[in-house]
C-alpha positions in Angstrom: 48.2 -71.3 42.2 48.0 -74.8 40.5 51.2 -75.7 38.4 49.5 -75.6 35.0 48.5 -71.7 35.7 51.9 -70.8 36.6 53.3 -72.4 33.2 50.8 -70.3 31.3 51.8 -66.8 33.3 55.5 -68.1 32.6 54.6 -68.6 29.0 53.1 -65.1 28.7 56.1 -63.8 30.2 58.1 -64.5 27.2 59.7 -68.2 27.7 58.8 -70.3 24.7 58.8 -73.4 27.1 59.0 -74.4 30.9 61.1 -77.5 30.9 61.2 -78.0 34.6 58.4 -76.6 37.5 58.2 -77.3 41.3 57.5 -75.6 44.8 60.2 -75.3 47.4 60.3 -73.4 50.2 56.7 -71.5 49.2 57.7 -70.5 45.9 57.8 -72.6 42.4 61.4 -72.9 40.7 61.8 -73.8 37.2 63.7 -74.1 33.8 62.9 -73.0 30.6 63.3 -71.5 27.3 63.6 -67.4 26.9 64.8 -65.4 24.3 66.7 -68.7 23.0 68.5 -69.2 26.3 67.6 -71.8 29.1 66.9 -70.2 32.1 66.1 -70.6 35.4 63.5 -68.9 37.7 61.4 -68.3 40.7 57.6 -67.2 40.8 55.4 -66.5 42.8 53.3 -68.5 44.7 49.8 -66.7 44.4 50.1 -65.0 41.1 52.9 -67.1 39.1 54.4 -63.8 38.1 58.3 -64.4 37.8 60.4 -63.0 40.6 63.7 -63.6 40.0 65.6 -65.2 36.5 69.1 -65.8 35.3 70.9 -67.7 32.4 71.1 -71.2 33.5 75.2 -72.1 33.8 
């Protein structure tokens, strides 16, 4: 799934912004915005649904 597709599933999964985005090791990791916190996540590579997130230290 092209980058600009997994920011809009990422979007649509509550963040109010994706600040960083990038594939590594056949997944995308990013930053962003969610509930007021920046937070980091994985998603996956076919659907851009977010598989893992925590509060960035």
């Amino acid at each position: 799934m092209p980058a600009q597709q997994v920011i809009e599933q990422v979007l649509k999964s509550g963040y109010t912004q994706v600040t960083k985005l990038e594939a590594d090791d056949g997944r995308w990791e990013g930053e962003g915005i969610k509930n007021g916190q920046k937070m980091d996540f994985h998603a996956d590579p076919k659907t851009g649904v977010i598989t893992s997130e925590k509060v960035d230290d």
